[in-house]
C-alpha positions in Angstrom: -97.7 79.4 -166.6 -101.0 80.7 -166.6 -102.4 77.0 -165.8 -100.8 76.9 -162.7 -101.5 80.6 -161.4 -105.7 79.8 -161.9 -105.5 76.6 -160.2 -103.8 77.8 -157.7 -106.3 80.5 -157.0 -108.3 79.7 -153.8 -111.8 78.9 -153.7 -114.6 79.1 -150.9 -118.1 77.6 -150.7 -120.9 78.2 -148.1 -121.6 75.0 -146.1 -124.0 76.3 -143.2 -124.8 79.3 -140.3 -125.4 79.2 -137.1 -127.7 81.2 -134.3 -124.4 83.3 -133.6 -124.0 84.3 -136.9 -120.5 82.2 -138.1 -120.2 80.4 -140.6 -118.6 77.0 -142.4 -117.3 77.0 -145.7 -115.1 74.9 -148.2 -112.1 76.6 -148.3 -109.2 74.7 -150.6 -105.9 77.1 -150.0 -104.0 74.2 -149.3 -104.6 72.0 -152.1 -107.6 70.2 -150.8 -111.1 71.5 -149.7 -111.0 71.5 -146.3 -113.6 73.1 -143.2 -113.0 76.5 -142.0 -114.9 78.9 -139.4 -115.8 82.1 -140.2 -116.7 84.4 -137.2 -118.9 87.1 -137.1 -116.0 89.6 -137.3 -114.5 88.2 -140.3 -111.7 86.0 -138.4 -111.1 83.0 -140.1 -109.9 79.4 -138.3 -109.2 76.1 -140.1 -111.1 73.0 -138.9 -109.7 70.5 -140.8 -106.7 69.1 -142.5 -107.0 66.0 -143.8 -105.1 64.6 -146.7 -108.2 63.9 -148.6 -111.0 66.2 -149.8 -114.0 67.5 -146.9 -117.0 66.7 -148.6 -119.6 69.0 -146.0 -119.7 69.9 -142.8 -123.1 71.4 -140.4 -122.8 72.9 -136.4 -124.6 70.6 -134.4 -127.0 73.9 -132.7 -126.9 74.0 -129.1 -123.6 72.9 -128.8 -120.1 73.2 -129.4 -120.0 70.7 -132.1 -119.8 70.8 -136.0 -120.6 67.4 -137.8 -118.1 66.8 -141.1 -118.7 64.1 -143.8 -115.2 63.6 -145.3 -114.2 60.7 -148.0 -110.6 58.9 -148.6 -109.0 59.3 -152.0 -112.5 60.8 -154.2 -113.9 57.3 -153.6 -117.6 59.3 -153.0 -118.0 56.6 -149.5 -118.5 59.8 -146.7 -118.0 59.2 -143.4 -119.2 61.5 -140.5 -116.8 62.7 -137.9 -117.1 65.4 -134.9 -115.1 67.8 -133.9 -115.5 70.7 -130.8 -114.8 74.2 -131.4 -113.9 74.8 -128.2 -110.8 72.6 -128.5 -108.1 75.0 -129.1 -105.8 74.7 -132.4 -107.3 72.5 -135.2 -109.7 69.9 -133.3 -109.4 66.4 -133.2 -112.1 64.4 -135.4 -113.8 62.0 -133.7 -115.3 58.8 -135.7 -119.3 59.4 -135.6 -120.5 57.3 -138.6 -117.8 55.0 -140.2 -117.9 51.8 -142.7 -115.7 52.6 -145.1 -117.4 49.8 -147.3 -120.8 52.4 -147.6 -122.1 55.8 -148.5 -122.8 58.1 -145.4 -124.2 61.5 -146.5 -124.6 64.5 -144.1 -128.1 65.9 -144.4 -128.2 68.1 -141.5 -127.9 68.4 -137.5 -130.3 68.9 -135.2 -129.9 69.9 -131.8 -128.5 66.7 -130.2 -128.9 64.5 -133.4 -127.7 64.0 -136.9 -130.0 63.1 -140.3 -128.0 61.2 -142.8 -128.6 58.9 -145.5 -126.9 55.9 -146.0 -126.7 52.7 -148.6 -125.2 50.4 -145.9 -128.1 47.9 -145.7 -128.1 46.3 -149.4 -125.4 48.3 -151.5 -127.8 50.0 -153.6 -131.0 51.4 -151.6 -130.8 54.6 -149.6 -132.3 55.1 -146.0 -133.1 58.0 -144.0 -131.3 57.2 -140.5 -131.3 59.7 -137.7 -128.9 59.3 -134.8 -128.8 60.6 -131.3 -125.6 61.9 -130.5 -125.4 61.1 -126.7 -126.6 57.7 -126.6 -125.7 56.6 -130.3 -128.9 55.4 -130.8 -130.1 55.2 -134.6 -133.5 55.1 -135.9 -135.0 54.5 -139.4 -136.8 57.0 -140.9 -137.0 55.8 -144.7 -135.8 52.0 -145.8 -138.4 52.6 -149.0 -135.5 51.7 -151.5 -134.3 54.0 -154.2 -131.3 56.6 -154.7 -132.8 59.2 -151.8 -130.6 62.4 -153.7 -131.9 65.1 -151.4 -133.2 65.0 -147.7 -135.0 68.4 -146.8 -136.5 68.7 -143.2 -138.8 70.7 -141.6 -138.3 73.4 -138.9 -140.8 71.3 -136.4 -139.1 68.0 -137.5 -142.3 66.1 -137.9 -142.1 65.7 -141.7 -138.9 65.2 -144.3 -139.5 65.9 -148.2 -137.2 63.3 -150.0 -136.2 63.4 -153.5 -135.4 60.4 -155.3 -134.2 59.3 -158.4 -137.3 58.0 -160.4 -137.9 55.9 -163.5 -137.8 58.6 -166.9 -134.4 59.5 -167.6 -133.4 63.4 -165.5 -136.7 62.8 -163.0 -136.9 63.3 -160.0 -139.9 62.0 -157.3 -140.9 63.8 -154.2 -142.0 61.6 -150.9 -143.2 63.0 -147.8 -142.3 61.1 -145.2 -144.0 61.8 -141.4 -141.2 61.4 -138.8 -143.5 60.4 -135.9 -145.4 57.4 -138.0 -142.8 57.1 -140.7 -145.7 56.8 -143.2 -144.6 58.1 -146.8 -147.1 59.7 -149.3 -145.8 60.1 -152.2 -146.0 64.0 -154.0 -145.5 63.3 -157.7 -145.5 59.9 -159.5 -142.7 57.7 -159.6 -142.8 57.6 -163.3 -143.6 60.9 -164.0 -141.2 63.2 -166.2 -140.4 65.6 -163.8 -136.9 67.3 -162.6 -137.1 68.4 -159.2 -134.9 70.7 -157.0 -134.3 72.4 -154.8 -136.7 72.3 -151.6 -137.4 74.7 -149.0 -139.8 74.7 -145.9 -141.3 77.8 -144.9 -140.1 78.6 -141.7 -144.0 77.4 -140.1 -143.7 74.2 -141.6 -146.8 74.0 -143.0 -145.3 74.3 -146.9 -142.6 73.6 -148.8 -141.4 75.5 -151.8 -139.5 73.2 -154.6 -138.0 74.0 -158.3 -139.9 71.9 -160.7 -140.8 71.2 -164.1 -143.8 69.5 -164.0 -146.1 69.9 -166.6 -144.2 72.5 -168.3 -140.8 73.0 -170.3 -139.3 75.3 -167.3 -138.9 74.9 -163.9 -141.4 76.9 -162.2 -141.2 77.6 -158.5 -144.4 75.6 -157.0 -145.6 75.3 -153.4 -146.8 72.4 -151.5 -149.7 73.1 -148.6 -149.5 70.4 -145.6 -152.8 71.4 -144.7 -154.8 70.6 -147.5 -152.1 69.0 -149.6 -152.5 71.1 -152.4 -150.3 72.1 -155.2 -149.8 76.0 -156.3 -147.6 78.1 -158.8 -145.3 80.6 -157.0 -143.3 82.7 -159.5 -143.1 80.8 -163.2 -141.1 82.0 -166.3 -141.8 80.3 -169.3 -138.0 80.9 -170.5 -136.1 80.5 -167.2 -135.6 77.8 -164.6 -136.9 79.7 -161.2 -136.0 78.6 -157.7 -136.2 80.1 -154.1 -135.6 80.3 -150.5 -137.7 81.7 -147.7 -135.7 83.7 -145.0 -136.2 82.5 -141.4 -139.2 85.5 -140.7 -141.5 84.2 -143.3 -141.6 87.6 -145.1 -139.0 87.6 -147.6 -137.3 85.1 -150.3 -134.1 84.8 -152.2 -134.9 84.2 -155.9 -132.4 82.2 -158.5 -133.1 82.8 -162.0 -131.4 80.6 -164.9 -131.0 81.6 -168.5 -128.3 80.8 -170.9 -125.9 79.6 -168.0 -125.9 82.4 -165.6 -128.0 82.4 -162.3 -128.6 86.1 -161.1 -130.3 86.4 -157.0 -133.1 88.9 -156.4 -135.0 89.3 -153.0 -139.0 89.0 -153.4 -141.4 89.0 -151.2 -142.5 85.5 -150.0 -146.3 86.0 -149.9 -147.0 87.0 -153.5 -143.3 86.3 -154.5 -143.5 90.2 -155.8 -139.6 91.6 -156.7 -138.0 93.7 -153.9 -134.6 94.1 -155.6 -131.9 91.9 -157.3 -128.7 91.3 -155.4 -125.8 93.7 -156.7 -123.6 91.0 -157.7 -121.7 90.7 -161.0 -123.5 90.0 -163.8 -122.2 86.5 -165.9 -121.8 84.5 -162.9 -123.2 81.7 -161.2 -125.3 82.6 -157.3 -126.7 79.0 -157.0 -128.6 76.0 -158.9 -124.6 74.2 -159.8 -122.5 71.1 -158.8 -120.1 73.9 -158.0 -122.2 76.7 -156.0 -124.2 75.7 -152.8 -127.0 77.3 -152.7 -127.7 80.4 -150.4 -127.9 79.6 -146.7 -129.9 82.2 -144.4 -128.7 82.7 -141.0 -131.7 81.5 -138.0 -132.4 85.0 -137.8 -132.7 85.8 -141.3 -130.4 88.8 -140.6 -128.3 87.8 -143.4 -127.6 84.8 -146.1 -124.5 83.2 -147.2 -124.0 83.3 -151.2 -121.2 81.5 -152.8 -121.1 83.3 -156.1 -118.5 82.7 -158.8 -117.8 83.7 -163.2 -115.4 82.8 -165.6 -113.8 85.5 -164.0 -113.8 85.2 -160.2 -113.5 81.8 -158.3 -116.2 80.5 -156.1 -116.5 83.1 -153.2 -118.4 83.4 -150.3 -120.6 86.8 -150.0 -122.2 88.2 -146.7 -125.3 89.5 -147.8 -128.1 91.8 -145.7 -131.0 92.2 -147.2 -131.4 96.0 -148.1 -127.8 96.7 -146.9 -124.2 95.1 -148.0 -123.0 92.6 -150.0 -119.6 91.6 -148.3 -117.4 88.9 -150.2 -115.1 87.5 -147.6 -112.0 86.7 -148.5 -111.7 87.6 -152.4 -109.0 86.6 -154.6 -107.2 89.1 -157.4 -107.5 87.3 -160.8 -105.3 87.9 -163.9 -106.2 90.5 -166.2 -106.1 87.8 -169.4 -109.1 85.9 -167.8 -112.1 87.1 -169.8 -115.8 86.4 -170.3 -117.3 84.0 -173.2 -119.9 85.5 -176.1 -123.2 83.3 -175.9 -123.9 82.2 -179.3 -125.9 79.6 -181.1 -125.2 76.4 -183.3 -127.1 75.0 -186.4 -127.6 71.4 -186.0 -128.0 68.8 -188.3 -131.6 68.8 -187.8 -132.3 72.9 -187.0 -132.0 72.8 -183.6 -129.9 75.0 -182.0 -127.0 74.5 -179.9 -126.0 76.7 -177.3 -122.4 77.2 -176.8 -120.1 80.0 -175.0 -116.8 81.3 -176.9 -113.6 82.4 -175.1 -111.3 83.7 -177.4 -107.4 83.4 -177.5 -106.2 85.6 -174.6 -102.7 84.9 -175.6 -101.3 84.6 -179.6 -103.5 82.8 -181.1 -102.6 79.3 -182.5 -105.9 79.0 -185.0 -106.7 75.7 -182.9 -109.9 74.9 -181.3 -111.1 73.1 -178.1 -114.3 71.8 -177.9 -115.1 71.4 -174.0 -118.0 69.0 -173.3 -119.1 69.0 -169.6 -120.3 65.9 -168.1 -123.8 64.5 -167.1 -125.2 63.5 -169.4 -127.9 65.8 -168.0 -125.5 68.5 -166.7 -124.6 71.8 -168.0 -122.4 74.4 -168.9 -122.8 77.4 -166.5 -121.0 80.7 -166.5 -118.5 79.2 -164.0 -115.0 79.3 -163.1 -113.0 76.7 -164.6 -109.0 77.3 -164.3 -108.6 74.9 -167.3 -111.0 76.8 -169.7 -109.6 80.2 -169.2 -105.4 78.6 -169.8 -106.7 77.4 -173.2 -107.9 80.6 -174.3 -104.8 81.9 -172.5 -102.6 79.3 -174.2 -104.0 80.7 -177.7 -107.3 78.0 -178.2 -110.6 79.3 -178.9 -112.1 77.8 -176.7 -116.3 76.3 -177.6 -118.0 75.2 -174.8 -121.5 73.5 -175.8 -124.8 72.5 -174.4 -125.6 69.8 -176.2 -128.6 68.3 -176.5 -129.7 66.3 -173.1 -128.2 69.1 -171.2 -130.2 70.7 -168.4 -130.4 74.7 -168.2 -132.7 75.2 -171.2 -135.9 73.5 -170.4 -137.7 69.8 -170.6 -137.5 69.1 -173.9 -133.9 70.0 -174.9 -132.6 67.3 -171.9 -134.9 65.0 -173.3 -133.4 65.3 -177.1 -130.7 62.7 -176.0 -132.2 59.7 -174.0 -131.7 56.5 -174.9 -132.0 55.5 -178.8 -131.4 59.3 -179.1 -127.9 58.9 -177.5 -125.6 59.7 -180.9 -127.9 62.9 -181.7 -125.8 64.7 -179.0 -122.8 63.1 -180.7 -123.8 64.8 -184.2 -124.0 68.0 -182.6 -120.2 68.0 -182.2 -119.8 67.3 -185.7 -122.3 70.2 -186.6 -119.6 72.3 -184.0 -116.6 71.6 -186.5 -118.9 72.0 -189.2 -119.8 75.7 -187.5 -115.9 76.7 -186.6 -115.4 78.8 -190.0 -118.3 81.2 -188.6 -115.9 83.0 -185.9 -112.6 82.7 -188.1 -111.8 78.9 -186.6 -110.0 76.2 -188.4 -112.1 72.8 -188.2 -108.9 71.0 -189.1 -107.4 72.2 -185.8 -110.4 71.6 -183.4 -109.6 69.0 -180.7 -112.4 67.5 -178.1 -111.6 67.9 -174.3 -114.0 66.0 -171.8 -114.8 64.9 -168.4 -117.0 62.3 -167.2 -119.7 61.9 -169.9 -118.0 64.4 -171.6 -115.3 62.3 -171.7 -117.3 60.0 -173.4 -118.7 62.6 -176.0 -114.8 63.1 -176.5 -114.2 59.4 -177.5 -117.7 58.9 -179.4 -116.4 62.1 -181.4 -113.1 60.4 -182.3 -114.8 57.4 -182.8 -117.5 58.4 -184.9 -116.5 61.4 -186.7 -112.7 60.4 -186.9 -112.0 62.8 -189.7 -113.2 65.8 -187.7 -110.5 65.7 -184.9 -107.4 66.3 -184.7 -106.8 65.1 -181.1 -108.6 64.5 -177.8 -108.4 64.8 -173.7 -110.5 62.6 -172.0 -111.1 62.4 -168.5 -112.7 59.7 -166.4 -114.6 58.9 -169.4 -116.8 56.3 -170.8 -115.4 54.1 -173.5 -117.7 51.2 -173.7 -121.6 52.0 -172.1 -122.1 47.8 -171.8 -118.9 47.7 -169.4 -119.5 51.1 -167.9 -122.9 49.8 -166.5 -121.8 46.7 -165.6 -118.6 47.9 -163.4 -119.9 50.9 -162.0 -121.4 51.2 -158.2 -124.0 49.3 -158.1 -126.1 52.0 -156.5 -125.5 54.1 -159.6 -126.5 51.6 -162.3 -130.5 51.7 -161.8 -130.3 55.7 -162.3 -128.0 55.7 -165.7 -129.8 52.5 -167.5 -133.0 55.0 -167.1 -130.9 57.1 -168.9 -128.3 55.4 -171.7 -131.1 52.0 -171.8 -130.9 48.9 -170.1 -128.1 46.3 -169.9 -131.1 43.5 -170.2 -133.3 44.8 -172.9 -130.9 47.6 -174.7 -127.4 45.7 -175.0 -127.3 45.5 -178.7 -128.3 49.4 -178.8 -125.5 50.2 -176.4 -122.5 48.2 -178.0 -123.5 50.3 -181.0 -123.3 53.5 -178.9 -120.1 52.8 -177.3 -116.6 54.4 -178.7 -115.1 51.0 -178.3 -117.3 49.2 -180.6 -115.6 52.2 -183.6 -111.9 52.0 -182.0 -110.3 50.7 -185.1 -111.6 54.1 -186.8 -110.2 56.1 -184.4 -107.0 57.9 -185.9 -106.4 60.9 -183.5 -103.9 61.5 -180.4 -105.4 60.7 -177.3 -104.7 62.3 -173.8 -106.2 60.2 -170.8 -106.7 61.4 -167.2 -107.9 58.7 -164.8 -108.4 58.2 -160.7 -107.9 54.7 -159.2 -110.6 55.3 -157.2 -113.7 56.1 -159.2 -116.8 54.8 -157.9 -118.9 56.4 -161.1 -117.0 55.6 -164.3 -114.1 52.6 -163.6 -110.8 52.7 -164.4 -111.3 49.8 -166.5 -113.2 52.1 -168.7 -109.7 54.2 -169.1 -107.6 51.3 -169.6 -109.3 49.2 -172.4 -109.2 52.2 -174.6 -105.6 52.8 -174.5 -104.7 49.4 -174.4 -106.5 49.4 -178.1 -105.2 52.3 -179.2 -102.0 51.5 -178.1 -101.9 48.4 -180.2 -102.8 50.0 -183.0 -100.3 52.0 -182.8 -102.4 55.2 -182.3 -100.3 58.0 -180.4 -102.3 57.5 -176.6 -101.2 58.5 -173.0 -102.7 57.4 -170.0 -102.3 58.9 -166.3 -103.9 57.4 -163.0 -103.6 58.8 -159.9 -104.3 56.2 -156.7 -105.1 59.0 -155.0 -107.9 60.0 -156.7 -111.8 59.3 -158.1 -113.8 60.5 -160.2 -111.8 63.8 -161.3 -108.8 65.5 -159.6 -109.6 67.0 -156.4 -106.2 67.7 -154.8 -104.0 70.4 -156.2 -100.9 68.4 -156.5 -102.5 66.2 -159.1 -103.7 68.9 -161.2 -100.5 70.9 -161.5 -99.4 67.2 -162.5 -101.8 66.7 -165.1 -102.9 69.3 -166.7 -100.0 70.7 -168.1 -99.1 67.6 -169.6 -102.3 67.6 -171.0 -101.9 71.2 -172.4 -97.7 69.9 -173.9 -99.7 66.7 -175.7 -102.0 68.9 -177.4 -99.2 71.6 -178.1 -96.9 68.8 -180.0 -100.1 67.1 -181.9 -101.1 70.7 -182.9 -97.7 71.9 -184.4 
């Protein structure tokens, strides 16, 4: 079965390099991502082998060390172990950070010490805590409250740029923070409508470069001075998103480019951020700016950067690059012929805007069905990346539409804003304008089905719910059902940062009971498929269960799978190959 062959195609992401020129990576041939070396001559050496999923890893410089955050069963609570490379064989992790009641995020090692950001004091709020690895000692570098998101330090270690979760819906605020005084100023207002990320030092410390959208539709790529604490435009694109990193000898600087999914690299120079020449990677991938592709990591030298690139056509693989010389991918993996690359085309929606969406086409006989994939978020994307599960359908005979909604991020300010709030069922009608669209490329609307994870599982059951004659059936996983109970149940951490963007249990509950699939289950008439982990810290089981339970009584065909394994989504190979193919037989008997 094709399903089976993709996912069980390996995949490899770039975690960090050190001064000697190896390098850490994800690597997931054995069914779960797990750390592995790579040495400079290409010899590979696995690290870890835990049952559960490695969520990072960093070499502690100066030493023998590598720090590894890892987490049990997808519940998202990382804890931070050692391990010595000079122990022969696979090393033994040794506890460094553990509560498993609490978040402990890896931001980086120093020599002799480890950053990390933790919500262990109140549940919710996350501090900047550095730790000295011989004596234990902690110290407190940030207890300011808020979701801290990103932790960037800089090469001297006298100041951190921290990016937080602010108050407008997809916004991001930027706090300096001085390590020495811990006095924070804060960069951009708390309430400002700005989405931020990533950030990168210059290697002298006296700037930072971030990705940011302020004041404009696009994320330009801005610099911060230290010295004056001025703001200044870098390289901006009024139709892309634009983001870069400096290399270690201040002269050059990796450049990410976004437009219409796909993120191509290009080396510049870093003073006038003039083009040298773009990387000679394929073309209709992803090089950086995902969930699902770390961004590029320059080695202390700046002799060369790891890339994790990957396509609808080629799983996430880590690349070797030299500026001006080779472009090595380490490792690659041979993918089926019948794996193929989407058309980009537009949507007319019920109010003229237009929807982006990518087509795959049936690469085996063609069934005249549709899927409509929604990815999650709200404010996430579609990218040109791999995705095992996209590539069966079209290989099972699906066309396969895969949308950007409105509220999805990749095609500037004012598209993710389309869907905050009051505006929620707006990216709802887009689906409908979808079906509405499927006679354009030779599709039958009465055989389109909805397939969803996350908040794309909740676009799945809003679509059933709302549009019930639309659908023929629907795969939801991890989604929402109801957005009152999915606030109130979630982590408690993660309820401040999604009221900004669905509205607010105390002010907006009327709004969201009226939003929610749950409120509309009696009009829902169409097979349901639903994938669930016990574990998921985002969107709760609960949210899984009361749906089928009412279906179920209503006699509506409904199938529910939970894995106690697992959180939010399937991370371990096993449970996929599980799945997934169950998934594919319900929608094969409710589309015969």
């Amino acid at each position: 079965m094709l399903l089976t062959t993709l996912f069980s195609l390996p995949t490899t992401m770039a975690l960090d390099v050190d001064d000697e020129g190896r390098m850490l990576v994800l690597y997931d041939g054995t069914g779960t991502r797990q750390v592995n070396e790579i040495a400079p001559d290409g010899t590979w050496r696995a690290l870890t082998d835990l049952g559960d999923t490695c969520r990072g890893a960093q070499f502690v410089p100066g030493s023998s060390q590598v720090v590894v955050e890892h987490d049990t069963g997808g519940d998202e609570r990382g804890q931070l172990s050692l391990l010595d490379l000079d122990e022969p064989g696979l090393p033994t992790l040794t506890p460094l950070v553990h509560d498993t009641e609490y978040i402990h995020h890896l931001v980086t090692a120093r020599t002799g010490r480890v950053l990390y950001t933790t919500n262990r004091r109140n549940g919710v709020d996350f501090d900047l805590i550095t730790r000295d690895l011989a004596t234990g000692r902690e110290t407190v570098l940030y207890d300011g409250g808020g979701w801290v998101m990103a932790v960037d330090a800089s090469p001297d270690d006298k100041w951190v740029v921290l990016s937080k979760a602010s108050s407008p819906a997809n916004s991001m605020q930027l706090l300096l923070v001085d390590t020495s005084s811990r006095s924070v100023t804060e960069l951009t207002a708390a309430d400002a409508h700005n989405d931020q990320g990533p950030v990168a030092w210059l290697p002298d410390s006296s700037a930072f470069l971030v990705s940011s959208d302020a004041d404009r539709d696009r994320k330009a790529l801005r610099r911060y001075d230290l010295a004056d604490a001025t703001w200044s435009d870098l390289l901006v694109d009024d139709a892309r998103d634009v983001a870069g990193w400096p290399s270690p000898d201040g002269e050059r600087l990796l450049v990410a480019v976004l437009e219409d999914g796909e993120v191509a690299l290009a080396l510049h120079r870093l003073e006038d951020g003039s083009a040298i020449a773009p990387l000679d990677l394929p073309a209709g991938g992803v090089a950086a700016l995902s969930y699902a592709t770390p961004d590029p990591i320059w080695s202390a030298d700046g002799s060369f950067a790891a890339i994790t690139y990957n396509s609808p056509v080629t799983p996430p693989t880590v690349y070797r690059y030299v500026p001006g010389g080779e472009l090595t991918a380490m490792r690659p993996v041979e993918v089926p012929a019948e794996v193929q690359q989407p058309e980009s085309l537009r949507v007319p929606s019920f109010d003229g805007e237009q929807v982006p969406v990518f087509v795959f086409r049936p690469t085996g006989p063609s069934l005249g069905s549709t899927v409509v994939h929604v990815h999650g978020g709200p404010e996430g994307a579609a990218l040109r990346v791999w995705s095992p599960i996209i590539s069966a359908l079209a290989g099972e005979g699906h066309t396969v539409v895969v949308p950007n909604v409105r509220g999805s991020a990749g095609y500037g300010k004012r598209w993710y804003s389309l869907d905050d709030r009051q505006l929620r069922l707006d990216s709802v009608k887009d689906l409908a304008a979808i079906n509405a669209w499927l006679p354009t490329i030779d599709a039958d609307p009465q055989r389109a089905v909805l397939w969803g994870g996350s908040y794309g599982g909740y676009m799945v059951l809003a679509g059933l719910a709302f549009q019930p004659d639309l659908w023929a059936a629907g795969v939801d996983i991890v989604g929402i059902a109801s957005l009152v109970t999915f606030l109130e149940n979630t982590s408690d951490y993660r309820r401040a940062m999604r009221e900004r963007e669905y509205g607010y249990l105390a002010t907006d509950r009327e709004f969201l009971e009226s939003a929610s699939p749950l409120s509309r289950v009696d009009d829902i008439r169409a097979p349901l498929f639903v994938i669930h982990g016990a574990n998921d810290p985002r969107v709760p089981l609960s949210e899984a269960e009361q749906i089928t339970d009412a279906l179920t009584k209503r006699g509506v065909p409904c199938q529910l799978l939970v894995y106690p394994d697992e959180g939010h989504g399937l991370a371990k190979l096993t449970n996929r190959l599980d799945a997934y193919p169950q998934a594919f037989s319900f929608l094969r008997d409710h589309l015969a």
